[in-house]
LOVEXDO-299822 format. One record per residue (C-alpha): residue in one letter; x, y, z; residue number from 1. Coordinates in Angstrom, 2 decimals. Layout:
// LOVEXDO-299822
   type        xx        yy        zz   seq
      A         X         Y         Z   NUM
...
//
This chain:
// LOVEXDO-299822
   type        xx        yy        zz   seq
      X      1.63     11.58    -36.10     1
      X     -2.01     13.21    -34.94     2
      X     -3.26      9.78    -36.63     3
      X     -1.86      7.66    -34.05     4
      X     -4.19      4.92    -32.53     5
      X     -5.28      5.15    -28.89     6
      X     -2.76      2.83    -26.64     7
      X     -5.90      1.47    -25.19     8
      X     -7.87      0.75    -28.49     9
      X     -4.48     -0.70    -29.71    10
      X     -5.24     -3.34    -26.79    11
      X     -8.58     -3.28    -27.15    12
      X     -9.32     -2.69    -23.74    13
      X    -11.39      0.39    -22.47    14
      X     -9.59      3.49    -19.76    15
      X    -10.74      1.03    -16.75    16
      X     -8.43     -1.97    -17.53    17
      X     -6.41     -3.28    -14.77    18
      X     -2.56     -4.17    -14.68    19
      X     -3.33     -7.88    -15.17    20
      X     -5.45     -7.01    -18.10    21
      X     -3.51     -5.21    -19.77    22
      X     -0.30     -7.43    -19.65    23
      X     -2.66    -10.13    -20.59    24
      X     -3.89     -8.58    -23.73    25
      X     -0.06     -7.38    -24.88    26
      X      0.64    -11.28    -24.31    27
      X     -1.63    -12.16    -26.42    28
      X     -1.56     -9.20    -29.21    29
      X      2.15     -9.73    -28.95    30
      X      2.55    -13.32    -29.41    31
      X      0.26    -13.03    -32.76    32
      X      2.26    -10.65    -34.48    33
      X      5.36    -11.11    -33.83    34
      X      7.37    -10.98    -36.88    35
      X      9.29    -14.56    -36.29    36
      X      5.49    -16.08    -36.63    37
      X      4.50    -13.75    -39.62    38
      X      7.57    -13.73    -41.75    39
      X      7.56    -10.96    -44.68    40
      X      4.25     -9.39    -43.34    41
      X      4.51     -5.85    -43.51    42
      X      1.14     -5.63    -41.87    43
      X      1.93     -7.65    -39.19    44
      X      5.15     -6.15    -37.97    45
      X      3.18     -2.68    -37.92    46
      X      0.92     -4.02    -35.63    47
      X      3.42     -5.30    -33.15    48
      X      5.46     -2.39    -33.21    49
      X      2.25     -0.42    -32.05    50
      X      1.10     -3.08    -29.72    51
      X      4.66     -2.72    -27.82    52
      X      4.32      1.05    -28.25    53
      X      1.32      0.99    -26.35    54
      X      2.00     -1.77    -24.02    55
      X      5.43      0.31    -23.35    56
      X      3.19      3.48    -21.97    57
      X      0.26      1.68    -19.80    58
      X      2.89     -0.92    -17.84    59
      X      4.55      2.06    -16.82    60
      X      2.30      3.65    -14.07    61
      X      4.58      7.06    -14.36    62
      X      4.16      7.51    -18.19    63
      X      0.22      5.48    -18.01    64
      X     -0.86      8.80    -15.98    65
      X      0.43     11.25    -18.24    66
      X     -1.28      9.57    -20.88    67
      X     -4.12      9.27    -19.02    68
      X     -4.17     12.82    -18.49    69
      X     -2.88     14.41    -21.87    70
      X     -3.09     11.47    -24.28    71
      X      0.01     11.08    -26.92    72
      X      1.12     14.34    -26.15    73
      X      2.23     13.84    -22.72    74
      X      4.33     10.66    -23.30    75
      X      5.71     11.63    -27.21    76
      X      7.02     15.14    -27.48    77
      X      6.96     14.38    -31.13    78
      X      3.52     14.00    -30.94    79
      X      2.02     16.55    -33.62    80
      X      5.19     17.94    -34.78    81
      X      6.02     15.21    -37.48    82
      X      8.39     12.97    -35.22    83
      X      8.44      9.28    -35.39    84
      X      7.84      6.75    -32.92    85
      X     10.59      4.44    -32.82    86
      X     11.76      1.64    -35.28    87
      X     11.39     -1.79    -34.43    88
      X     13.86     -3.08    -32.05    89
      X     13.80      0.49    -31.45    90
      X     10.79      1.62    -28.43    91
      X      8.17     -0.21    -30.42    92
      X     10.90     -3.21    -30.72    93
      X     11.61     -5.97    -28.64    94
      X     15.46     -5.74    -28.25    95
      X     16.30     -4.67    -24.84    96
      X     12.73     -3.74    -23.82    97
      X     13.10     -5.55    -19.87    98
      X      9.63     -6.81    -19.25    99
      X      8.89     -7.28    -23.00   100
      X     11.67    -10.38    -22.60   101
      X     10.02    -12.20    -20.03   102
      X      6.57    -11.96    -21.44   103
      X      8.02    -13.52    -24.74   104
      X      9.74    -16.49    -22.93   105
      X      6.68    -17.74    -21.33   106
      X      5.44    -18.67    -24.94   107
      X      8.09    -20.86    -26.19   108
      X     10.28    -20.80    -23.00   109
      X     12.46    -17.88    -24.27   110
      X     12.95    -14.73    -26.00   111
      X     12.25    -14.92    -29.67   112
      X     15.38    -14.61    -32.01   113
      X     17.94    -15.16    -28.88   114
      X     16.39    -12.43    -26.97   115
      X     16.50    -13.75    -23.39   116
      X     18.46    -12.29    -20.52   117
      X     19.91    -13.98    -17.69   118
      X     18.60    -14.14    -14.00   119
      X     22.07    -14.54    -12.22   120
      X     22.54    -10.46    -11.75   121
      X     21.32     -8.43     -8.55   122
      X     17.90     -9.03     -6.90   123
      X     16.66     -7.47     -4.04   124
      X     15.76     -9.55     -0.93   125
      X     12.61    -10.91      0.11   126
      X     10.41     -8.32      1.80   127
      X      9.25     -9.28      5.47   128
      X      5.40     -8.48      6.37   129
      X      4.74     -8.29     10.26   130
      X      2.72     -6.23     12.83   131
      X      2.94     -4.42     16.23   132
      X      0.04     -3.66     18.86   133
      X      1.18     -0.46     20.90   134
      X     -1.28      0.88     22.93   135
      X     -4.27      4.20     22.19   136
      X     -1.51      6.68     23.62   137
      X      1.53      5.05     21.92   138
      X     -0.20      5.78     18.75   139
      X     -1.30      9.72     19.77   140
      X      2.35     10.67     21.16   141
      X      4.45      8.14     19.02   142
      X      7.22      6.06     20.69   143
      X      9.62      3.63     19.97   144
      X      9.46      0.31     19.94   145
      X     11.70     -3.41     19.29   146
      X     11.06     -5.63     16.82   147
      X     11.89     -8.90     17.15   148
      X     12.87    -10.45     13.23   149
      X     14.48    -13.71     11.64   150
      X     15.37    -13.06      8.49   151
      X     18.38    -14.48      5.92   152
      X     21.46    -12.39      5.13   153
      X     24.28    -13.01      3.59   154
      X     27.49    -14.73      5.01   155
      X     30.32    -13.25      6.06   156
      X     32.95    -15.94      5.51   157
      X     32.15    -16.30      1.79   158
      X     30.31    -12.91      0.86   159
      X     26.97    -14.64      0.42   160
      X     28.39    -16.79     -2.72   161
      X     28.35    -20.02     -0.98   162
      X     31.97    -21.12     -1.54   163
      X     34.44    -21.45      0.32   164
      X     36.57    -18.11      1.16   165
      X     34.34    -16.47     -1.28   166
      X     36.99    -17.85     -4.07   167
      X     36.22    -21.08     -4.71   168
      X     33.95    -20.96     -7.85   169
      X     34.59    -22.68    -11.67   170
      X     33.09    -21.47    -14.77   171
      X     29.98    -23.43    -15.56   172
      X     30.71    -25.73    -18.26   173
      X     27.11    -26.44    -19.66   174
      X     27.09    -22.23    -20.38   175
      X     30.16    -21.46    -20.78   176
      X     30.02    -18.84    -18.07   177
      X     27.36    -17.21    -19.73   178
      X     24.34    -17.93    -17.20   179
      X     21.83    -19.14    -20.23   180
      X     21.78    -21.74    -22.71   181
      X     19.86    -21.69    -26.09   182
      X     17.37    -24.45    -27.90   183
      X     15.94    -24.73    -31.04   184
      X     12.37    -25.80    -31.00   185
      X     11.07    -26.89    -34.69   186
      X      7.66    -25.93    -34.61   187
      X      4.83    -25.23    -37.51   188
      X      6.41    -22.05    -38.71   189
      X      9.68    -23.41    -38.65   190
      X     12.72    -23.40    -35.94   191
      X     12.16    -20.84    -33.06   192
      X     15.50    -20.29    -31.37   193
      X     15.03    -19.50    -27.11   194
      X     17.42    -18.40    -24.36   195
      X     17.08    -19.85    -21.24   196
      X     18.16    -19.61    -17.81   197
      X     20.99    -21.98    -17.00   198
      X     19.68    -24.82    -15.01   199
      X     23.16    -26.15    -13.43   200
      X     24.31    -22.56    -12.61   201
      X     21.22    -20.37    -12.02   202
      X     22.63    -18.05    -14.49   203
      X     25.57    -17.17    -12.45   204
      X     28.21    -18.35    -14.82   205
      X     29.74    -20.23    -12.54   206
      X     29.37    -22.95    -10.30   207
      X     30.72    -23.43     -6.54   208
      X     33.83    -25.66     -6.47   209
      X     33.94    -26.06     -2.46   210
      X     30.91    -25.17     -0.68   211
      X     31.49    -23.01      2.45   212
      X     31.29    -24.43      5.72   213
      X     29.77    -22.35      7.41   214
      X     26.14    -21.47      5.13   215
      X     24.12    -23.11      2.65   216
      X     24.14    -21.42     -0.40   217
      X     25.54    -18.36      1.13   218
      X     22.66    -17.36      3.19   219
      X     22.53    -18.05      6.78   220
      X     19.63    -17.56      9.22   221
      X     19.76    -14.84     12.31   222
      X     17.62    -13.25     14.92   223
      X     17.82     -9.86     15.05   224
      X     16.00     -7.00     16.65   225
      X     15.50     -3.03     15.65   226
      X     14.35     -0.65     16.98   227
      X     10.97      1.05     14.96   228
      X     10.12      4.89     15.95   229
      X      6.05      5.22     16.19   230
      X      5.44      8.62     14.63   231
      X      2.71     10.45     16.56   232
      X     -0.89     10.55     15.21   233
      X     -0.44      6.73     13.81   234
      X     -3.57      5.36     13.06   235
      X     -4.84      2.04     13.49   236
      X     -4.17     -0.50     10.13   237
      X     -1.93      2.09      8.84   238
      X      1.79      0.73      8.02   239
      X      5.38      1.54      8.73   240
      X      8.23      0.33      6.34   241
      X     11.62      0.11      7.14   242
      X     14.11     -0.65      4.23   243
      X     16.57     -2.87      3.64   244
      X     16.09     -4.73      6.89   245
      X     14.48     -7.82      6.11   246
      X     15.76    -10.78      3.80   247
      X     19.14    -10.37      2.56   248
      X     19.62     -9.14     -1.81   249
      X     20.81    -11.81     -4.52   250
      X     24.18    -11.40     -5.85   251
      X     24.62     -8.22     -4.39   252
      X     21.05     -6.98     -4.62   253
      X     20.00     -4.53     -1.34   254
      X     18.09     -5.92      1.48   255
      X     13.98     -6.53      1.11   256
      X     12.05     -4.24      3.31   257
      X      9.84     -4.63      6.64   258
      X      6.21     -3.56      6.48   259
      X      4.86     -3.07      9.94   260
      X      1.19     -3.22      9.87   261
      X      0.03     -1.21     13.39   262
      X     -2.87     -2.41     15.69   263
      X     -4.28      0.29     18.46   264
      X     -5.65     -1.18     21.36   265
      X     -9.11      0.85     21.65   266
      X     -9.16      3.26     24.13   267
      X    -11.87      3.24     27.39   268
      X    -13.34      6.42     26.98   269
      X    -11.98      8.27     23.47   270
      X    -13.54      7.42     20.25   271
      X    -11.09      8.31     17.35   272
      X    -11.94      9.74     13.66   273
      X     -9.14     10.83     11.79   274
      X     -7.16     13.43     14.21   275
      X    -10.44     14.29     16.31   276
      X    -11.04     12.42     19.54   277
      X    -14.69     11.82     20.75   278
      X    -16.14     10.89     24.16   279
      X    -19.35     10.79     25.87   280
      X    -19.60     12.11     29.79   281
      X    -22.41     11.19     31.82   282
      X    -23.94     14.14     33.46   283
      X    -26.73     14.03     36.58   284
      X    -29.87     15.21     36.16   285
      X    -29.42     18.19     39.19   286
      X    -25.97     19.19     37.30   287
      X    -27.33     19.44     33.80   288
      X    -30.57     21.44     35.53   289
      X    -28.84     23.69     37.66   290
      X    -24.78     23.27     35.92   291
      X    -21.45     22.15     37.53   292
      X    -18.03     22.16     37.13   293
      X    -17.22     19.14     34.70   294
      X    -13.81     17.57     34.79   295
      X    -13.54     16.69     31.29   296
      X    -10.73     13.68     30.23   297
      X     -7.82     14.72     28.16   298
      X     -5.28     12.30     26.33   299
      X     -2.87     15.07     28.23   300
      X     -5.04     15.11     31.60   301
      X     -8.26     16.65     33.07   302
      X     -9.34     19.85     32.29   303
      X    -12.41     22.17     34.06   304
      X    -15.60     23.17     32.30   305
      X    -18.38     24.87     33.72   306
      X    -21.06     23.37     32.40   307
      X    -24.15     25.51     31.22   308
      X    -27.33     25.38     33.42   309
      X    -30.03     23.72     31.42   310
      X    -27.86     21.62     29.59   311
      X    -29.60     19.10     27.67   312
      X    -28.93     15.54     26.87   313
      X    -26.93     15.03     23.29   314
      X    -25.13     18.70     23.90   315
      X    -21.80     18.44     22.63   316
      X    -18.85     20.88     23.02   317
      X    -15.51     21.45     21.63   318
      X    -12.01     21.68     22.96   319
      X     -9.73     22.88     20.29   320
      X     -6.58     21.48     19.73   321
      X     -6.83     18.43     22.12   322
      X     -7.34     15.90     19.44   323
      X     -4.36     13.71     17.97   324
      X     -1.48     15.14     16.42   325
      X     -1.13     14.86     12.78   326
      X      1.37     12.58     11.50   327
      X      4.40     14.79     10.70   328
      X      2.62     18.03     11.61   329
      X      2.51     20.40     14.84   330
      X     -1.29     20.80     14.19   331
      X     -3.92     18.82     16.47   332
      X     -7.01     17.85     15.83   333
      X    -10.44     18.40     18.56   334
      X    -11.82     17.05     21.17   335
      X    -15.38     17.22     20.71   336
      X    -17.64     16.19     24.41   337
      X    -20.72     14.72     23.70   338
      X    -23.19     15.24     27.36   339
      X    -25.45     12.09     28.00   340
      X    -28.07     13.36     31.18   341
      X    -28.53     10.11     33.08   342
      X    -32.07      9.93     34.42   343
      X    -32.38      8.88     38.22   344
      X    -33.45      5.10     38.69   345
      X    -34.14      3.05     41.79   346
      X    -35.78      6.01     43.37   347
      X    -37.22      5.45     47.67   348
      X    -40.92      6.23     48.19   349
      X    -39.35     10.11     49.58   350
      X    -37.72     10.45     46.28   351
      X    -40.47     10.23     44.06   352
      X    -43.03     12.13     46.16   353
      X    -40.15     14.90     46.50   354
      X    -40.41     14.69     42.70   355
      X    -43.61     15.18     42.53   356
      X    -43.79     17.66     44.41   357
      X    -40.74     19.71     42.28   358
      X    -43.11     18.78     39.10   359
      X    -45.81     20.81     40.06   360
      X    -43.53     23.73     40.26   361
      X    -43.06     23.44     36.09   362
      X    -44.64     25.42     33.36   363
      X    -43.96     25.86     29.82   364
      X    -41.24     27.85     30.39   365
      X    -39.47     24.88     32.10   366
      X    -39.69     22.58     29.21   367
      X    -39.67     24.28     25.48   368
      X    -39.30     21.10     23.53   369
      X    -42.28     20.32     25.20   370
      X    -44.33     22.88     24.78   371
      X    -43.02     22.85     21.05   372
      X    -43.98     19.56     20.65   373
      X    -47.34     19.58     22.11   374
      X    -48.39     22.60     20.29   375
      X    -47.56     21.12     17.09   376
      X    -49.39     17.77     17.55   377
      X    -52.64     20.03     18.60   378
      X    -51.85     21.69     14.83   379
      X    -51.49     18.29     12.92   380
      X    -55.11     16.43     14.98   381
      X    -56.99     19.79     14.71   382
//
């Protein structure tokens, strides 16, 4: 067993290859050794029972990461103890492999040897994809809001089969009640036997006698409304899905699901990044000289801070804990204040000469990125 091929060399496609590409290659791999086209090769029937070994590992995203991560060992616990892999029609084969079926019938319209399977059973309903614009607080504190939806669902009066009283049905005569019918195509390598879906039933086995009166096909259409709860901390073009409210199931399958992509309307003065909130306070040039008392916004109201005397332009401080919740968590993120000294403009004739005046009360002491700056230009034109 420590021979065994790499499930991606088996494919010939490299650690990188997509879903698509992957299915694509296994269609192809598949459909050129299969044993019905290659009758009496040995060699050939090896192949595709390693081909649908390996497809049977990468389609399936749980068992493609443990491979991924610990190669045959972490999908086979056979795997260097002398165990074998599975006999065709076995996991390598292609009896009763789900997804291997359909693959096969899109090459000669059905399932090689009688293989196919019918599409009558359960399905679940189609999924609904709509969105909701609540406002930059909605999203911080969560709430709840309606949702208006039309969707199908089944009907009552006939249990979503579509006759009348839910009772009158009639085996399907073209299938016998089975839900497929088989063909015989004569090709090259001889008669290739497929399974189809039946076409007068749907693969029900059984047709409707008397409609219902009240649907068509046993769906009707409604309006409905629910109610969606807004966790707090949402983020804008995140998404919230409810289940099994939108589209009603086939044949008894559950109800799709409702993705609700989320808009925030942007706030006026906060600036969010991930659970921190950012915002920039404009700041006179006497209060940032000589400091104030700042009243500093709050998605929970103002707060007081006494700002620093000399504060300069681009100073930013922190208020712990006055950020946005984190989505099913107590813990907050910051509020980080960002100071932005507005310099005087418009100034009267008094203004400016009271100005000047003030300026020729400076020294280097006054201005240190000045002095800095001016000392180290001297340096550099020496």
């Amino acid at each position: 067993m420590a021979d065994k091929r790499d499930y991606y060399e088996v494919l010939g496609l490299d650690k990188n290859a997509s879903d698509d590409e992957i299915k694509k290659s296994y269609r192809k791999l598949a459909k050129k050794y299969h044993p019905d086209l290659n009758p009496d090769d040995k060699t050939a029937e090896e192949k595709f029972k390693e081909v649908n070994e390996a497809y049977g590992i990468l389609s399936d995203p749980d068992k493609k990461s443990r491979y991924d991560q610990f190669g045959h060992a972490g999908v086979d616990p056979n795997y260097g103890a002398g165990g074998g892999a599975g006999g065709f029609g076995g996991f390598g084969g292609f009896g009763g492999m789900g997804d291997f079926g359909d693959v096969f019938s899109s090459f000669f319209g059905g399932g090689f040897g009688g293989g196919g399977r019918r599409s009558g059973g359960p399905r679940k309903g189609e999924d609904i994809e709509t969105f909701i614009n609540i406002s930059f607080e909605e999203a911080a504190f969560g709430c709840e809001k309606e949702l208006s939806l039309r969707r199908r669902k089944s009907c009552k009066s006939c249990n979503g089969t579509g006759a009348k009283d839910g009772k009158e049905m009639e085996t399907c005569a073209q299938c016998k009640g089975s839900g497929v019918v088989t063909s015989v195509q004569r090709t090259i390598l001889g008669n290739i036997q497929s399974q189809s879906t039946c076409p007068s039933c749907g693969g029900r086995g059984k047709r409707i006698k008397t409609p219902c009166p009240h649907c068509q096909g046993g769906i009707i259409t409604e309006d409905k409304k629910i109610k969606v709860t807004i966790p707090a901390g949402i983020d804008d073009g995140q998404t919230l899905t409810m289940r099994n409210q939108a589209h009603a199931g086939i044949g008894g399958g559950p109800d799709g699901d409702v993705y609700i992509g989320v808009k925030v309307r942007p706030h006026p003065l906060f600036e969010r990044r991930g659970t921190d909130l950012y915002c920039k306070i404009p700041v006179s040039l006497t209060d940032a000289s000589l400091g104030a008392k700042l009243q500093v916004p709050t998605l929970e109201g103002k707060v007081e801070y006494d700002l620093p005397e000399g504060t300069q332009t681009g100073s930013t401080f922190r208020f712990r804990g006055k950020g946005v919740t984190r989505i099913n968590s107590k813990t907050k993120g910051d509020l980080y204040v960002t100071v932005e000294v507005e310099i005087p403009r418009n100034l009267s004739k008094k203004q400016k000469e009271l100005l000047k005046e003030l300026a020729k009360t400076f020294n280097e002491k006054n201005f240190e990125k000045k002095e800095s700056f001016m000392e180290k230009l001297g340096k550099l034109f020496k």
